[in-house]
C-alpha angles and dihedrals in degrees: 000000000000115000128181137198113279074234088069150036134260095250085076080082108034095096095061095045087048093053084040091060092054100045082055109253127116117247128190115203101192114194120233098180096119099037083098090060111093129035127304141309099068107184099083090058086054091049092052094038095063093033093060089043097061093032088114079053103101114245088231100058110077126213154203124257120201122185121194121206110317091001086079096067090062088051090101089050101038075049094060097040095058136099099214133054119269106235093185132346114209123210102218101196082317144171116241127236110223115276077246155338115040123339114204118228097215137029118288088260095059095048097109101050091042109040097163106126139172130212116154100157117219092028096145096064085121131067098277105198116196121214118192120190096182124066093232101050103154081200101056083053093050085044100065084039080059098045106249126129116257127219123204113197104168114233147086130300096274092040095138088077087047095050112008093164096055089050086050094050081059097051101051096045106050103032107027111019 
């Protein structure tokens, strides 16, 4: 499961689902293009979102779940509103949802107006696998303090539409193989 930033649009991902479909695995790309309509809070438009988009998807059969940029800080709550497990979730140049308790989606000066929070405590009970496409990523930083293995794949913010097969190299390997 392929899951972009609300900034941006699903086709930010359609390259590596593309050269995920040849290379024989199943990918899901949910929109999230309308989770900012409505008041606030957003998260549980973004839950739902990618929920609804992977219900064909059977219960039983578990999946990977990887977040670019802003979309990483709604994987705790895209965990606890699916249906099936969660094998792996992958940090493209992402933002990180705090270890535990609530993880604000803006910057302290912009609380009242965003109130959408998520807090599901525990959410890292899976293997958690950071990429990092920039050279000065403050959460690829906070990743290998957490443990988790870090990628570095050089380009630019948006590098899985540069180099989708090298993203996807990533992916299965770490996530799948």
């Amino acid at each position: 499961m392929l899951v972009h930033s609300p900034s941006v649009g699903p086709a930010t991902w359609a390259p590596v689902a593309q050269e995920l479909a040849r290379r024989g695995y199943d990918a899901v790309v949910p929109s999230l293009l309308d989770v900012a309509d409505g008041e606030p809070p957003v998260w549980p438009r973004v839950a739902a979102a990618v929920a609804d988009a992977v219900a064909g998807v059977p219960a039983d059969r578990p999946v990977v779940l990887a977040a670019h940029s802003n979309a990483g800080l709604f994987v705790p709550v895209i965990r606890t509103a699916l249906r099936q497990s969660v094998m792996a979730s992958v940090f493209v140049d992402a933002s990180l949802p705090a270890r535990e308790g609530a993880t604000p989606v803006a910057e302290a000066e912009f609380l009242d107006f965003l109130r959408g929070l998520a807090g599901p405590d525990g959410w890292a009970d899976h293997p958690c696998v950071y990429v990092m496409f920039g050279l000065a990523y403050e959460a690829a930083a906070q990743a290998a303090a957490r443990g988790w293995p870090v990628w570095h794949l050089p380009g630019e913010h948006l590098h899985q539409l540069v180099d989708p097969a090298a993203v996807t190299d990533v992916l299965v390997s770490e996530c799948v193989a």
